[in-house]
C-alpha positions as CSV (number, residue, x, y, z in Angstrom):
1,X,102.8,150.2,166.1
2,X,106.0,150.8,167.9
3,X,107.2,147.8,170.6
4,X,107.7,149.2,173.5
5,X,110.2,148.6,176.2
6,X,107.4,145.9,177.9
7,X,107.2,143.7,174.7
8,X,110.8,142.1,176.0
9,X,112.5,143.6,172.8
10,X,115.5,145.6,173.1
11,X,115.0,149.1,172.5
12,X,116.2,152.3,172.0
13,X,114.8,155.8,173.0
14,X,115.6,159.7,172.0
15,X,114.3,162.2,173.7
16,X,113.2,165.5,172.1
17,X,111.7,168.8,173.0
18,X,107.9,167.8,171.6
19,X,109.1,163.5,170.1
20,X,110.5,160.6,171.2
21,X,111.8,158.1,168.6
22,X,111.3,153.9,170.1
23,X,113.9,151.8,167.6
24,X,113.9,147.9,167.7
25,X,117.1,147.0,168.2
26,X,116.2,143.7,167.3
27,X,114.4,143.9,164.3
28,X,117.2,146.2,163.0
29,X,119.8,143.8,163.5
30,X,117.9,141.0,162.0
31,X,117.4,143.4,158.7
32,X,121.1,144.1,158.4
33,X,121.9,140.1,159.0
34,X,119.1,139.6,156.1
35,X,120.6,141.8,153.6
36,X,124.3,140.2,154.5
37,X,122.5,136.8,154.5
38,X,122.4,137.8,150.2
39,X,124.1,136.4,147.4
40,X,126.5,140.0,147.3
41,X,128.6,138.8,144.4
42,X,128.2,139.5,140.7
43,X,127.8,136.6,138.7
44,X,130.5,135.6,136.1
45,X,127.7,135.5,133.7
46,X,127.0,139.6,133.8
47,X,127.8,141.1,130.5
48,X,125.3,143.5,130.0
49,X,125.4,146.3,132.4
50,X,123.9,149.5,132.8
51,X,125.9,153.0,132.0
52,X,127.2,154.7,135.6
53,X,126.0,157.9,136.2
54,X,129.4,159.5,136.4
55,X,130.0,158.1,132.6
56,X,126.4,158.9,131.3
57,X,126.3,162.6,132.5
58,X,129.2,163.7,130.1
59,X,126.9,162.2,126.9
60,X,123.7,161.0,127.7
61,X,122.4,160.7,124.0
62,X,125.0,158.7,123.5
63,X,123.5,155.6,125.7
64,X,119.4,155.9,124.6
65,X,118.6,154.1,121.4
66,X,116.7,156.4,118.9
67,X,114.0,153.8,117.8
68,X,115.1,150.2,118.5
69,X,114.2,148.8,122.0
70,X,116.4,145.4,122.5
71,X,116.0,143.8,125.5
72,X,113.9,144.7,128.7
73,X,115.9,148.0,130.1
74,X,114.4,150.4,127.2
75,X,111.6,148.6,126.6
76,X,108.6,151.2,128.1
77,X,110.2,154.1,126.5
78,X,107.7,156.0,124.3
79,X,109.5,156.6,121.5
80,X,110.4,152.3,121.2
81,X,106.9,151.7,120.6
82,X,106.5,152.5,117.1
83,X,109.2,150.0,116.0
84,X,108.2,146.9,118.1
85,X,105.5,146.5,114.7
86,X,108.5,146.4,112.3
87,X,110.1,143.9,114.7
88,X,106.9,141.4,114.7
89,X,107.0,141.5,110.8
90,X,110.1,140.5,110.5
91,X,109.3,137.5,112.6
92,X,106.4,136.8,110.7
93,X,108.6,136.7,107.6
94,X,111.2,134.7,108.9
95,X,108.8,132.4,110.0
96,X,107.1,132.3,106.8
97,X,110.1,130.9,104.7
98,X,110.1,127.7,107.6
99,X,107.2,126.0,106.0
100,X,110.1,123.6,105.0
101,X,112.2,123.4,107.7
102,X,109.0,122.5,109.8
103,X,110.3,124.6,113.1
104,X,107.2,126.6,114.2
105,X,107.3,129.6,116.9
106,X,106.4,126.9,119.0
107,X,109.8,125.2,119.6
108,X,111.5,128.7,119.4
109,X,109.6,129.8,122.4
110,X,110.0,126.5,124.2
111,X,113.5,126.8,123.5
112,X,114.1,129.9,124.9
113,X,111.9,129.5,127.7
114,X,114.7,127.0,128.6
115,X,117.7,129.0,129.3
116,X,115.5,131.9,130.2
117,X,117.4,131.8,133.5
118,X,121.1,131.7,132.2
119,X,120.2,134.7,129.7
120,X,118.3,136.6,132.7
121,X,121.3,136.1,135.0
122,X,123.4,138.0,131.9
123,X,121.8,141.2,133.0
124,X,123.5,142.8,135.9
125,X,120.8,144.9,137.2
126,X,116.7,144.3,137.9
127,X,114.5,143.1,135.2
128,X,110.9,144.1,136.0
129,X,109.5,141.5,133.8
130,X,107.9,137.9,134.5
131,X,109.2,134.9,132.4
132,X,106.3,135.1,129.9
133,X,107.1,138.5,129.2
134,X,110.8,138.0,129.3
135,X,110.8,135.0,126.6
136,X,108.4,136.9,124.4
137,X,110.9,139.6,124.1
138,X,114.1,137.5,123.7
139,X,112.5,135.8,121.0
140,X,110.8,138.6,119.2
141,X,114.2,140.4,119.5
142,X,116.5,138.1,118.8
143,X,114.4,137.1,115.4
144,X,114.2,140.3,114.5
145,X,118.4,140.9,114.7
146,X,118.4,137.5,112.7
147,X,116.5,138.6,110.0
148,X,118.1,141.7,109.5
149,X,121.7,140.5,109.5
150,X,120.2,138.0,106.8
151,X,118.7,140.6,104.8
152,X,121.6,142.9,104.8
153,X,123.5,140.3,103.5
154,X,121.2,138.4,101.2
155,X,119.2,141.2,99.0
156,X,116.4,138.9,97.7
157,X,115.2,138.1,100.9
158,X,114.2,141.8,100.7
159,X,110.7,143.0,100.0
160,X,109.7,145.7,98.4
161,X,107.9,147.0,101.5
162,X,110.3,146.3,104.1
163,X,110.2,149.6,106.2
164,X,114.3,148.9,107.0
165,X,115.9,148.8,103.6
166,X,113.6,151.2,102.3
167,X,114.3,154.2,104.5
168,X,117.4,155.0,105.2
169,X,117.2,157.1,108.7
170,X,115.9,153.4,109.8
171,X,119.7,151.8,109.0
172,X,121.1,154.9,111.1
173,X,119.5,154.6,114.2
174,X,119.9,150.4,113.5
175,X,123.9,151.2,113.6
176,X,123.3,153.9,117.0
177,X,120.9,151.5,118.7
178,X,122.2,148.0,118.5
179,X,125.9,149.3,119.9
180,X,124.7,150.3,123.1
181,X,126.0,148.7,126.1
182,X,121.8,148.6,127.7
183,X,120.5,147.7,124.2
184,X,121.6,144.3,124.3
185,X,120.0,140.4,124.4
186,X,122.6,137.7,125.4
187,X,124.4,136.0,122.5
188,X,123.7,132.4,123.4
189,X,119.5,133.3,123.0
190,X,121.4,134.7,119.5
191,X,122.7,131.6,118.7
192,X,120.0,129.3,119.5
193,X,117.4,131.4,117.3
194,X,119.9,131.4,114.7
195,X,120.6,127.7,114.6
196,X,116.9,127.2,114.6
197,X,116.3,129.0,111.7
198,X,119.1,127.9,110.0
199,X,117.2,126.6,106.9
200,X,114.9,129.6,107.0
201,X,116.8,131.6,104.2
202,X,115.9,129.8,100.9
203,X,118.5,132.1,99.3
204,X,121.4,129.9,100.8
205,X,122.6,126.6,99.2
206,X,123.1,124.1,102.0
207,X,127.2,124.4,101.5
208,X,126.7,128.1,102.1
209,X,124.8,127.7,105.0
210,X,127.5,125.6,106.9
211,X,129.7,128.4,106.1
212,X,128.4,131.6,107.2
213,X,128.1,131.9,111.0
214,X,126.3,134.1,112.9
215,X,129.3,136.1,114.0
216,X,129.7,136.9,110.0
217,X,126.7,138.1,109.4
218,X,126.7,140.3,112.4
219,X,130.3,141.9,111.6
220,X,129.4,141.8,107.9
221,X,126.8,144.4,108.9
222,X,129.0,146.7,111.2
223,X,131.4,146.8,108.5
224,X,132.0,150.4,107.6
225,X,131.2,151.4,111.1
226,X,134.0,152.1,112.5
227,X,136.6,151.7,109.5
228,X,136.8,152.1,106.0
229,X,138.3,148.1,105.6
230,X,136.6,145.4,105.7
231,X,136.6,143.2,109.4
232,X,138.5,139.8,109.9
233,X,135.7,137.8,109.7
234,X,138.1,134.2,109.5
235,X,139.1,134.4,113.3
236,X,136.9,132.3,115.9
237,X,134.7,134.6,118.3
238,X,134.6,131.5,121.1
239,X,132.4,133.1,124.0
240,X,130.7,136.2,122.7
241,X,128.6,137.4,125.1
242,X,126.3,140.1,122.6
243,X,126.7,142.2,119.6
244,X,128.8,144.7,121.1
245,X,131.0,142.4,123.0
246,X,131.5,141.2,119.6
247,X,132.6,144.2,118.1
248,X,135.3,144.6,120.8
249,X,136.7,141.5,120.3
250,X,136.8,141.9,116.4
251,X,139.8,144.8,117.8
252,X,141.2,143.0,120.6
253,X,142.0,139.4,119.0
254,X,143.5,140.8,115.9
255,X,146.0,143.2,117.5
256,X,149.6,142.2,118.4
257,X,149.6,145.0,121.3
258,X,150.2,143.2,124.4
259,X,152.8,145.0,126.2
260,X,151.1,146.6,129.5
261,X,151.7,149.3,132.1
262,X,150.2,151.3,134.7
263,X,151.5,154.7,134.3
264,X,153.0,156.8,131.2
265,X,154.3,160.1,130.0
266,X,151.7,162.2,127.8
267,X,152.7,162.4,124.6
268,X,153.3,165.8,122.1
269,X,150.3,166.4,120.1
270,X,150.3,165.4,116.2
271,X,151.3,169.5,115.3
272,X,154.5,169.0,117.4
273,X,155.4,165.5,116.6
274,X,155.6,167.0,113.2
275,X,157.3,169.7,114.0
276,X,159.9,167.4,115.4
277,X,160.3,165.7,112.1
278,X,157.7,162.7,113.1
279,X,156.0,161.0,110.0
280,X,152.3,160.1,109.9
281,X,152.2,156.8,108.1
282,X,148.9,154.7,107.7
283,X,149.3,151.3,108.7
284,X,148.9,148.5,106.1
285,X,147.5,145.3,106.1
286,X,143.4,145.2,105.3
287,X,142.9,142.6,108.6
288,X,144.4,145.2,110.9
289,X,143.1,145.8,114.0
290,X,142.7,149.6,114.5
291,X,144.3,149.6,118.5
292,X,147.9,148.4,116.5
293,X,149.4,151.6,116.5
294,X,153.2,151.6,116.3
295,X,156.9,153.9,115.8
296,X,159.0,152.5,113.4
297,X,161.9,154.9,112.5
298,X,160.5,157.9,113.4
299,X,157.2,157.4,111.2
300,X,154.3,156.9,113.7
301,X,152.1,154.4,111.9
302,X,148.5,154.5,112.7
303,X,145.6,152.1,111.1
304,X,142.7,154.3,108.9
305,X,139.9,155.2,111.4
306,X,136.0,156.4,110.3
307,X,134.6,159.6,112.4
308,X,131.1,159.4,112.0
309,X,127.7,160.5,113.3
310,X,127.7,157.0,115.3
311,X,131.3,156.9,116.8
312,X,131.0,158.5,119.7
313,X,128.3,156.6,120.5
314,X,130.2,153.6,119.1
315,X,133.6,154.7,121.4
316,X,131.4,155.8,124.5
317,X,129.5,152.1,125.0
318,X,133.0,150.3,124.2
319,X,134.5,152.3,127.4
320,X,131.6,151.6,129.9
321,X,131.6,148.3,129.0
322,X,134.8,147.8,130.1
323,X,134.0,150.0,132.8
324,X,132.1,147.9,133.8
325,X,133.2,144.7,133.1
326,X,136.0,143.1,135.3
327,X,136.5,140.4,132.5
328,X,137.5,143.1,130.0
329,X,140.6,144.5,129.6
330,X,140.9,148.8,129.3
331,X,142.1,148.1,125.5
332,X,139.5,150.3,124.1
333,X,139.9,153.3,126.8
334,X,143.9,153.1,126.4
335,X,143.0,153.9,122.6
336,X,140.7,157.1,123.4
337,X,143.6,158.3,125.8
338,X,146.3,157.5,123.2
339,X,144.1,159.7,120.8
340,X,143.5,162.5,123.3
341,X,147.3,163.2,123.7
342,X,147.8,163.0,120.0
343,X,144.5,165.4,119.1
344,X,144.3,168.5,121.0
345,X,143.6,171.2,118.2
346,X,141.5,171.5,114.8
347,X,145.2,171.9,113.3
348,X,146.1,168.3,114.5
349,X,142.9,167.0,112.8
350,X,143.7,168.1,109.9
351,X,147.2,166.8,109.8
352,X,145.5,163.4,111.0
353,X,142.8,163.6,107.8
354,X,145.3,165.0,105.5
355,X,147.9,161.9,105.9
356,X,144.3,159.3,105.2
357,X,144.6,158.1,108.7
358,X,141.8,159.4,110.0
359,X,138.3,159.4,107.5
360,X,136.5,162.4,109.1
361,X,132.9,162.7,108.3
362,X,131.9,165.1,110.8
363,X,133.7,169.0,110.9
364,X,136.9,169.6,112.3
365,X,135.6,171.4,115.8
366,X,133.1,168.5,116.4
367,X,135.8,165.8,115.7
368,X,138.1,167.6,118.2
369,X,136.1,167.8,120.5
370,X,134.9,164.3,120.7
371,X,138.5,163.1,121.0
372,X,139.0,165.3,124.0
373,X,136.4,164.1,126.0
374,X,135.9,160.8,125.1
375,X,137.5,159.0,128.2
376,X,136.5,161.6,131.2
377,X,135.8,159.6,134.5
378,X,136.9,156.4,133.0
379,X,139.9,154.7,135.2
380,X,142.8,153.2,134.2
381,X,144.9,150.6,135.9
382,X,146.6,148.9,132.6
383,X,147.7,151.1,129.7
384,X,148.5,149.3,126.5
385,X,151.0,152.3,124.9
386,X,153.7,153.0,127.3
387,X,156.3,151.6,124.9
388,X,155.0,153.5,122.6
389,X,155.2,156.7,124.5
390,X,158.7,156.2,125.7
391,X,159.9,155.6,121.8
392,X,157.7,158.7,120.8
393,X,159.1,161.1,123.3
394,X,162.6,159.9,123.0
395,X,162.8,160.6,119.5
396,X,160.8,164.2,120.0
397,X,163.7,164.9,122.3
398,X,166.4,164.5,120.1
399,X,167.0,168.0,118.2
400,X,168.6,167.0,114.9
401,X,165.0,165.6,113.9
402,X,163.5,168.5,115.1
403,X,166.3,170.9,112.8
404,X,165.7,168.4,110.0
405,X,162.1,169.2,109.6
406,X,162.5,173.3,110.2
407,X,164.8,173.4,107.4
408,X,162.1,171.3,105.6
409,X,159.6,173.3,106.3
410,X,161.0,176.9,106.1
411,X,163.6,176.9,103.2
412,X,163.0,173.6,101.4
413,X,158.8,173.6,101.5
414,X,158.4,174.4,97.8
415,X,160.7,174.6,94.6
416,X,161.6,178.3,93.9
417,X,163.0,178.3,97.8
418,X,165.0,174.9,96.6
419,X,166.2,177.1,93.7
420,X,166.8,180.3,95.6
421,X,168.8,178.4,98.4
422,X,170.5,177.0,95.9
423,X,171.1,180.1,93.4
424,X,172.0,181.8,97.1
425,X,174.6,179.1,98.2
426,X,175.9,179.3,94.1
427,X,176.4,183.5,94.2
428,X,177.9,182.8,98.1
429,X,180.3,180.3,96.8
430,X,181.5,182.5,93.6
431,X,181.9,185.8,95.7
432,X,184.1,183.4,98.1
433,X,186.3,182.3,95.4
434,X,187.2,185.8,94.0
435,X,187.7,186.9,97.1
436,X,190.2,184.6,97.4
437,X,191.9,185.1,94.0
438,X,191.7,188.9,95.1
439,X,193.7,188.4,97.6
440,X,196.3,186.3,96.3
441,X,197.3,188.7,93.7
C-alpha cells in the first residue's frame, strides 16, 4: 500500500485525467543511497568476463562452445549435457592411477572448497550457483582439462575407449570450446588440481615430472592452433589467470614490439605494396611470436600464420578479452587492424598464401572476409605498428621502387621478354651504329 501524505513521509503526487501516482520520496532516496552504499569497483582479480553485446552480435557462434561446458556461465545449456559424462570419466580415471599417491577426491574437494572465494571473485559477472555446486564443478572441470592435457601428451595413458582420442570431431570442438573468453575456470584452481595429482600419471619418471609444468602441457596442446611452429614453451608464464590468458601471453612475452601510439596512417593493401616493389618475406626464427612483424629494406617480413576453422573464434575471444580487460594491453586487436589494412581482396590473399606467410585452410572469400571484420566495435587507444606504418608508406611513396617493379613485372616477368628486350635493345643498337657510319661517309 501506498503511504500517504498523513504517514509523515515525504511525498510526491501527479495528477491525471482518471490516476494519481503517490511516490515516497524517502524510500526512494534511501534505494539510491543503498545501491551507492555498494562495492561499485571491479576487482583486480576479474579475468574472466562475459562477451559485450556490441562485440557478440557481429559473430555470435563464435563465443558458444559446441559441446564442452567449463565453468558455471554455459553450464544449463542443452547441448553441454551430453559431455559432462565424458568429463566425470576422466576424473574417475585420473583418480584411478592415485591409488599410490594416496590423494583421494576427498582432499581435492577440500582443497578447492578453500579458495572457492578467490576463484569466484575471478568471474566478473553473477554466478547463480551455491558453493557446493560451484566446487563440484571447478573440480570436475578442472580434472577433466588435466587429464586431457596429460593424455594428449602421454599416449599410453590412453584407452582404447576413450570417447576424446577416438573421435575426432571431439578434438575440434575441444580446440573451439576451451578458447573462449566465457568458457573458462581460474588458473590457480588449474594449478592446485594439477599439483595434487602430480604423481597420478604413472607414465612419467619422477625427473620428468619436475620438469613438465602445467603451462607446457596446456601450450603443448594448442600447438598447431594458431601456427604451423611449435610454441616457446622455455619462458615463465608468472600469473596466468586461464587457458586463454595463457595463449595471449605465449604472443605478447615473446615479441620485441614495444613501440606504442595512439593514431596511424592506413596502410596500402598487400596488391599495392607489391606493386610498389614491396617484398613479402616470412619471418625466421621457430620461437617467434606471430605480432613481430617488421620492414627491413623494403621486404615486409611477416611470421607464418594458420587460417583455420577455429581462428576466428581463436582471434574474436583474444579481442574481447582485452576488451574487456583493463590489465591487458590492445596487442592482439593492433594485429587484426594491421591485417585488415594489409588484406582487402581475395587477390591479396593469395599473394599472402603464395609467399608461405599465411597457411590458409579455409577458401580465399571466407579468409577475406574474416580479416575484414575481425576488429569491428573494438576500440583502440594504443596501436603497436605506427612505426611500422610510417616506414611502409614512406617507402610506397617513393617512385623508383614502384618503376622498379613495373619493369619487373611487365617486360622482365618471364624469359623470352628477357630475350626479346634484349634482342630489341641489340637490333636498336646495330641500326644506331649504321646510321651513324651512314652518315659519316
Amino acid at each position: 500500500m501506498a503511504k500517504s501524505e498523513n504517514d509523515g513521509g515525504t511525498s510526491d503526487r501527479s495528477h491525471g485525467e482518471d490516476d494519481q501516482v503517490i511516490v515516497d520520496i524517502d524510500l526512494l532516496t534511501s534505494s539510491i543511497e543503498s545501491m551507492m552504499s555498494q562495492n561499485l569497483i571491479m576487482s583486480d582479480k576479474c579475468c574472466i568476463f562475459r562477451v559485450p553485446p556490441i562485440l557478440r552480435r557481429h559473430r555470435e557462434s563464435a563465443y558458444i562452445p559446441n559441446a564442452f561446458s567449463i565453468g558455471p556461465w554455459h553450464r544449463n545449456h542443452q547441448l553441454m549435457q551430453s559431455t559432462e559424462k565424458i568429463k566425470v570419466k576422466y576424473l574417475k580415471r585420473l583418480l584411478s592411477r592415485e591409488s599410490n599417491s594416496g590423494v583421494k577426491l576427498k582432499e581435492l574437494v577440500e582443497s578447492t572448497r578453500e579458495i572457492e572465494k578467490e576463484a569466484r571473485s575471478c568471474y566478473a559477472g553473477p554466478i547463480d550457483v551455491g558453493v557446493e555446486d560451484f566446487v563440484r564443478l571447478l573440480v570436475i572441470d578442472g580434472c577433466f582439462l588435466i587429464e586431457l592435457f596429460r593424455k594428449d601428451r602421454y599416449g599410453g595413458l590412453i584407452e582404447d575407449d576413450d570417447p576424446i582420442f577416438n573421435m575426432p570431431c571431439m578434438m575440434q570442438y575441444l580446440y573451439h570450446d576451451l578458447i573462449l573468453v566465457e568458457n573458462q575456470i581460474p588458473w590457480l584452481v588449474l594449478e592446485l588440481l594439477f599439483n595434487k595429482t602430480a604423481a597420478a600419471n604413472s607414465e612419467q619418471s619422477t625427473q620428468a615430472r619436475e620438469r613438465i609444468t602445467l603451462s607446457y602441457l596446456a601450450l603443448q596442446f594448442f600447438a598447431n592452433i594458431y601456427s604451423s611452429t611449435p610454441p616457446n614453451t622455455d619462458t615463465p608464464y608468472d600469473g596466468t589467470k586461464h587457458l586463454l590468458d595463457l595463449l595471449r601471453n605465449q604472443f605478447v612475452m615473446s615479441s620485441t614490439n614495444e613501440l606504442v601510439k595512439t593514431e596511424w596512417e592506413p596502410l596500402p593493401s598487400v596488391t599495392d605494396l607489391v606493386d610498389a616493389g614491396i617484398k613479402l618475406k616470412v619471418s625466421g626464427g621457430e620461437q617467434r611470436s606471430i605480432l613481430d612483424i617488421e620492414f627491413n629494406n623494403g621486404s615486409l617480413e611477416i611470421p607464418s600464420f594458420l587460417i583455420q576453422e577455429t581462428t576466428e573464434a581463436f582471434i574474436r575471444n583474444l579481442i574481447s578479452y582485452e576488451q574487456c580487460s583493463p590489465q591487458c594491453t590492445p596487442r592482439i586487436t593492433s594485429y587484426a587492424v594491421l591485417l585488415d589494412n594489409l588484406i582487402n581482396t581475395t587477390k591479396d590473399m593469395d599473394l599472402l598464401t603464395g609467399s608461405g606467410i599465411i597457411t590458409n585452410w579455409l577458401n580465399p572469400e571466407e579468409a577475406t572476409q574474416f580479416f575484414n571484420k575481425l576488429y569491428h566495435d573494438a576500440y583502440l587507444k594504443k596501436y603497436y605498428y605506427h612505426k611500422l606504418h610510417r616506414e611502409v608508406n614512406e617507402y610506397y611513396r617513393r617512385r623508383c621502387p614502384r618503376w622498379h617493379a613495373l619493369l619487373m613485372r611487365n617486360y622482365f616477368g618471364t624469359p623470352w621478354a628477357i630475350v626479346s628486350i634484349i634482342a630489341a635493345a641489340t637490333l636498336l643498337i646495330l641500326t644506331v651504329v649504321q646510321t651513324i657510319f651512314t652518315i659519316i661517309k
